[in-house]
C-alpha positions in Angstrom: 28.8 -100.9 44.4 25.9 -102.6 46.1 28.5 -106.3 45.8 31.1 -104.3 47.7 29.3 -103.4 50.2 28.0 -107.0 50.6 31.7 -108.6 50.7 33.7 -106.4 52.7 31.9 -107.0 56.0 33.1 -110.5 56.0 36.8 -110.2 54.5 39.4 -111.1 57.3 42.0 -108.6 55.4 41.7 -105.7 52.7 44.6 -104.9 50.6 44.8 -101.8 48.2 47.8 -100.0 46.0 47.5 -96.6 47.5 45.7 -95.0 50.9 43.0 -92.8 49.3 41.6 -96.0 47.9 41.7 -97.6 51.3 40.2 -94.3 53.2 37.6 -93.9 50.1 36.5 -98.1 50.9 35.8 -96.9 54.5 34.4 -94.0 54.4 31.6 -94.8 51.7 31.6 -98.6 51.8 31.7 -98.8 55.9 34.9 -101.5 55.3 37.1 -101.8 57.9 40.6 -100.7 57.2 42.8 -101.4 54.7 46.6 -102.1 54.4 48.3 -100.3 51.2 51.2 -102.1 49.1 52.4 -100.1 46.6 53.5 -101.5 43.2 57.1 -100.6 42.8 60.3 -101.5 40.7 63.1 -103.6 42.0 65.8 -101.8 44.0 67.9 -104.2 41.8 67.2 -102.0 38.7 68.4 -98.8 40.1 71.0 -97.0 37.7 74.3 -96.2 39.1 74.9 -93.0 40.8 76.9 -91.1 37.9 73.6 -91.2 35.8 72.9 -88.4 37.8 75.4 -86.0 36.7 74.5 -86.5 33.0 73.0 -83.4 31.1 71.3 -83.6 28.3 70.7 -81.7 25.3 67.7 -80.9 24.8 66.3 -81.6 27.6 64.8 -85.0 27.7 60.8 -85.4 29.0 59.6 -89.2 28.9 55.8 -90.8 29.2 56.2 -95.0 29.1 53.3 -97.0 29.6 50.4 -97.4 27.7 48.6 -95.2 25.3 44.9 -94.2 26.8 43.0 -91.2 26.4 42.6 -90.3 29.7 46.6 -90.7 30.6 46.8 -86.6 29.2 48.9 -87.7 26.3 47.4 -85.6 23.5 47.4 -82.7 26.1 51.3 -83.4 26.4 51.1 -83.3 22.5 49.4 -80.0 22.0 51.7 -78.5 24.6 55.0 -79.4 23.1 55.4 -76.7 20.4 55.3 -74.5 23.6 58.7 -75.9 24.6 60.7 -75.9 21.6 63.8 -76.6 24.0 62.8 -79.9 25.0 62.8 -83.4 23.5 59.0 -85.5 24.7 59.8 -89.2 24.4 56.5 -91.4 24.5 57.6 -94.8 24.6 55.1 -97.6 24.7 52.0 -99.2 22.8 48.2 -99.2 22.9 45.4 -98.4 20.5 45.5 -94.9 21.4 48.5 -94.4 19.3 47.8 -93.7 15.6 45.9 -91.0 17.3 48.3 -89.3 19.0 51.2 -89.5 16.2 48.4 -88.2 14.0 48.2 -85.5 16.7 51.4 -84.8 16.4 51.8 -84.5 13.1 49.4 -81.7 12.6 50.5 -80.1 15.6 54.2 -79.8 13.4 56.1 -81.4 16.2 55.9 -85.4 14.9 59.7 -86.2 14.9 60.6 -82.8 16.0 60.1 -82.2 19.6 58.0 -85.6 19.7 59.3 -89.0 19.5 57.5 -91.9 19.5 60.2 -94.6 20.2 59.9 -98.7 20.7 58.3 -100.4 23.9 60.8 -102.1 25.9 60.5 -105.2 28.7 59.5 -104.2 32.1 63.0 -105.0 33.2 64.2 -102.4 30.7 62.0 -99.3 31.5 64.0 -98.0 34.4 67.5 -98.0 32.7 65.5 -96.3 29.4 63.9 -93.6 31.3 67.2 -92.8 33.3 68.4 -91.3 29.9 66.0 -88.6 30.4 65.1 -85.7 32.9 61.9 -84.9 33.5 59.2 -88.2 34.2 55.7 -87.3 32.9 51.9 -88.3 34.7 49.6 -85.9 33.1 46.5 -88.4 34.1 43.3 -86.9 33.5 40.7 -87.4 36.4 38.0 -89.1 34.0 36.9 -91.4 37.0 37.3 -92.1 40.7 40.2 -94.6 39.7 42.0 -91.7 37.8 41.3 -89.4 40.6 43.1 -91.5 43.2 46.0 -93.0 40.9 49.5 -93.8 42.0 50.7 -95.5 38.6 53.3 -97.7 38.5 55.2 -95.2 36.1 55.4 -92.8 39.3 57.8 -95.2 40.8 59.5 -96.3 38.2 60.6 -92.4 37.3 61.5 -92.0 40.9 63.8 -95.0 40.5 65.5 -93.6 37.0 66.3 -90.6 38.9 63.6 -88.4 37.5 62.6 -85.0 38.0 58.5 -85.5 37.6 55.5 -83.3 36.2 52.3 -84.7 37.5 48.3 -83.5 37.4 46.5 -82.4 40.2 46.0 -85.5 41.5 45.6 -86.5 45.2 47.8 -89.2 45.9 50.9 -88.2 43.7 50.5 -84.5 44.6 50.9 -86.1 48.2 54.3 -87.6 47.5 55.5 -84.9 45.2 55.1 -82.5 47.7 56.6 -85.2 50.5 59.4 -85.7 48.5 60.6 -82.5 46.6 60.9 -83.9 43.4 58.8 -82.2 41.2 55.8 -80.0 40.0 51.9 -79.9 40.3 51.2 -79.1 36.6 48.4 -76.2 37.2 46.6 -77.0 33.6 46.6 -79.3 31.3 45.7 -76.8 29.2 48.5 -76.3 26.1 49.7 -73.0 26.8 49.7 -72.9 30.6 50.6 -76.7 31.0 53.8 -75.7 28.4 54.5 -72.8 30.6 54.9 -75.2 33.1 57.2 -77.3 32.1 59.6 -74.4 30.2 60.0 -73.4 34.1 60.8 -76.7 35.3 63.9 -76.9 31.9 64.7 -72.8 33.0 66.0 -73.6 36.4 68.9 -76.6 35.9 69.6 -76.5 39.4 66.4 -77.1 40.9 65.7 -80.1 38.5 69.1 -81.1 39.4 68.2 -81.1 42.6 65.0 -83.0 42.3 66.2 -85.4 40.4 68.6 -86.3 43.2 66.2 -86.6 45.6 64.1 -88.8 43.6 67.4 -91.3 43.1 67.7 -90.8 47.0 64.3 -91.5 47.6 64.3 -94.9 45.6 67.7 -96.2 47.0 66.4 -95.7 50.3 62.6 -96.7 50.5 60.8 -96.4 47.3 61.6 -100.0 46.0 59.7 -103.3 45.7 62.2 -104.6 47.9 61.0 -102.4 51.1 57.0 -103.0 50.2 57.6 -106.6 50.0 58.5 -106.7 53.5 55.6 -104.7 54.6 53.4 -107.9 51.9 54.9 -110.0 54.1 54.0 -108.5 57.5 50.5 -108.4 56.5 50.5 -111.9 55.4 51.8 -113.4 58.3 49.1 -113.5 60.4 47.2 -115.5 58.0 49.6 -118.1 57.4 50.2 -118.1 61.1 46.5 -119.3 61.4 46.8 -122.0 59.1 
């Protein structure tokens, strides 16, 4: 926007929650660069280790967070009675949702394959979602923010030692592929987007596998704990000054 452009030339730091935001401010705004801090759970809420050897039956997909349109929800919804296997698990709260249970219910799979279960506190959505398998981000690229999203849900998967099935989408593709721990959905289409995640539940040991790497990958870097020192870093200058 025209105020962007106005403000940025005279901002002494830029701060942003992901790098294709920061790359998209300079190349079509002509800011200067910026400095990403990515929003991330506590190290202090990763499960124990053992969580990882649990198996579950069925299969346990999760979406927490809230209930938008563009978040690929109904999408999720239509695909489910493609994988009669699995068990979704939506868990949160917006004005999205008589929507999708109504959705779900003609779709056949309302309290089926589908279950719509109680938000939790913040605190609480990491040691929810490690009782599942497979983390979902099916966000629809409605607008630029969508396009470049890294939602905090991402993470907190990651951190419950989640397998995850993600859209297209440029900045999580970037660390799925970085990180081995899950899958590119190629649609959201029903049938294909299904497909999908049938293959992901057909091959235990590579979801096993993932879902290591994801615990790994939290317990080691991908915690608030490690961005807050980098928060830090970048404020220190600016105290300094003071």
């Amino acid at each position: 926007t025209e105020l962007e452009r106005a403000l940025l030339p005279h901002t002494d730091g830029r701060m942003t929650v992901c790098d294709a935001l920061g790359d998209y401010f300079v190349r079509e705004r002509g800011s200067r660069p910026f400095v990403t801090i990515r929003i991330m759970p506590s190290r202090a809420l990763l499960p124990g280790p053992e969580m990882l050897e649990r198996q579950s039956s069925p299969r346990k997909l999760i979406y927490h967070g809230n209930y938008f349109k563009s978040r690929g929800l109904d999408e999720i919804i239509r695909a489910a009675r493609h994988v009669p296997e699995a068990h979704f698990v939506f868990r949160g709260f917006g004005d999205h949702e008589p929507a999708l249970r109504a959705l779900a219910e003609r779709e056949g799979v309302l309290g089926r394959t589908v279950e719509f279960a109680p938000p939790v506190p913040v605190n609480d959505l990491v040691r929810t979602a490690a009782d599942c398998d497979i983390g979902l981000c099916p966000f629809v690229p409605t607008s630029l923010n969508m396009s470049y999203a890294l939602p905090n849900e991402f993470f907190e998967y990651v951190l419950s030692g989640l397998a995850l099935a993600i859209s297209d989408l440029v900045e999580m593709r970037n660390l799925v592929d970085k990180l081995d721990v899950g899958v590119v959905l190629p649609s959201l289409e029903p049938e294909p987007l299904g497909q999908a995640l049938r293959a992901m539940l057909a091959d235990p040991e590579a979801l096993q596998a993932r879902r290591r790497r994801a615990y790994a990958a939290a317990r080691d870097e991908y915690h608030w704990e490690h961005e807050a020192e980098r928060l830090r870093a970048y404020y220190a200058p600016f105290l300094a000054s003071r």
